[in-house]
Phi, psi and omega in degrees: 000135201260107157002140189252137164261133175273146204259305175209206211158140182218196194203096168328162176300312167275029182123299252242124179319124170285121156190164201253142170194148185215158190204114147097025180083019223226161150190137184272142189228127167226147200248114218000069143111334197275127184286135161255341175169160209216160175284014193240348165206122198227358180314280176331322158298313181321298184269328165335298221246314176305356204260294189261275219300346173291342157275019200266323175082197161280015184303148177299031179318188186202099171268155150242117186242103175240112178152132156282286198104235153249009176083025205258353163267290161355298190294311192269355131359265173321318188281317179279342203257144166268199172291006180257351168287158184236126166267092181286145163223107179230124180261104156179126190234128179280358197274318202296318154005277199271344117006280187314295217301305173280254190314311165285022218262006150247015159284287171221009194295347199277332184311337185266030179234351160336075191297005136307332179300121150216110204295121184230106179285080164223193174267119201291003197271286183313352170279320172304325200303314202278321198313158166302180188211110354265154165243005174230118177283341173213135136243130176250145186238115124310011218255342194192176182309309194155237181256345164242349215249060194277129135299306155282141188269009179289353199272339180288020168296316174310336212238015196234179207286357174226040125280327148312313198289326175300327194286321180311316207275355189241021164267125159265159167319123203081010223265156175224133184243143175229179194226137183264139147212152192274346148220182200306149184208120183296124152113358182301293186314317168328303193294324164290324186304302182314339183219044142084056184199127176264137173218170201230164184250153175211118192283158198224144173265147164310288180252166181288342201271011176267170204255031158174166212272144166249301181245207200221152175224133205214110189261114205241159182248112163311122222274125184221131180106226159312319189236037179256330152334296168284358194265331160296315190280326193302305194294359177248007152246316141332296186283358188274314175297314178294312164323320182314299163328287172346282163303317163297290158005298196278319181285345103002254200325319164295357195231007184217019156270000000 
């Protein structure tokens, strides 16, 4: 049996081992000791970028992609997208980068000399933030287990209420942002609905032979016109119930002292 090598390593921002590692022509990226993902199942990255990018054609779109990874989103991308387009990639551990470049450069790392390509080591949350507003017809995120399940815990800034509001405001009109999660996560859709984005869950297999869906893939549109209106007067009325609560509450207590 042929040996698993470890290739390189690196160190999270909190600490946490990082590594590149291959066996058998196959190659793995794992996190203190734990796999997150491999060339040997790829479906799923695959469908991020098949869910909002298959209609795009040739149009001159502006993608964001976060999390390189193994580049398996990044490719396919790539395949939908015409020569007018811009790919954003922002990763960031700068070990991973250069991973692609070097080990991996006959997987998908040569895909980062694409001159559609443009590589940003950064935290893909501080790339939404800072970006014009708006700038993407798509984003996709890669970045953790999922909207509850963080390996970094810096990653729930994306999955709380003003990582929703940025990404809606850094979306053009029609623009879809989807989420990789590794399994099913109860109450997300309510929750993307609450900050104004209608979405749909689309179950994902790892690999194609496998005989059932593992994770989710969860694509949501930001809500426009009419009924981003009406999704603003709900939310204003919502808040209005709550204050209310609120305010009775504090008077109770106050009234039983």
């Amino acid at each position: 049996m042929k040996p698993f090598r470890n290739l390189a390593e690196t160190r999270t921002p909190d600490g946490s081992r990082f590594s590149l590692h291959e066996h058998d022509g196959e190659y793995f990226l794992k996190l203190n000791g734990k796999q997150l993902m491999s060339t040997t199942a790829t479906t799923s990255e695959l469908m991020l970028a098949d869910l909002p990018c298959r209609p795009f054609g040739l149009r001159p779109v502006k993608v964001l992609i976060g999390g390189l990874g193994l580049g398996f989103s990044l490719k396919r991308v790539l395949e939908l997208t015409g020569p007018a387009a811009t790919v954003e990639v922002a990763e960031l551990l700068p070990e991973v980068v250069t991973w692609n470049r070097e080990f991996l450069r006959d997987v998908n790392g040569k895909l980062l000399d694409d001159k559609r390509v443009k590589v940003l080591t950064k935290d893909v949350f501080d790339v939404i933030r800072l970006a014009p507003k708006p700038s993407y017809d798509a984003i996709l995120l890669d970045v953790d287990n999922g909207p509850t399940s963080f390996v970094q815990a810096q990653n729930k800034r994306l999955y709380r209420q003003k990582g929703f509001d940025l990404i809606a405001r850094s979306l053009n009109p029609g623009g879809k942002v989807a989420f990789w999660s590794a399994c099913e996560e109860p109450g997300f859709i309510e929750t993307l609905a609450r900050a104004g984005f209608k979405t749909k869950a689309y179950p994902a297999k790892a690999h194609e032979t496998a005989k059932r869906a593992a994770h989710v893939i969860y694509l949501a549109e930001r809500l426009e016109g009419e009924a981003a209106q009406a999704h603003e007067e709900r939310q204003k009325e919502r808040g209005l119930i709550q204050r209310k609560r609120e305010a009775l509450s504090h008077f109770r207590r106050r009234s039983h002292r």
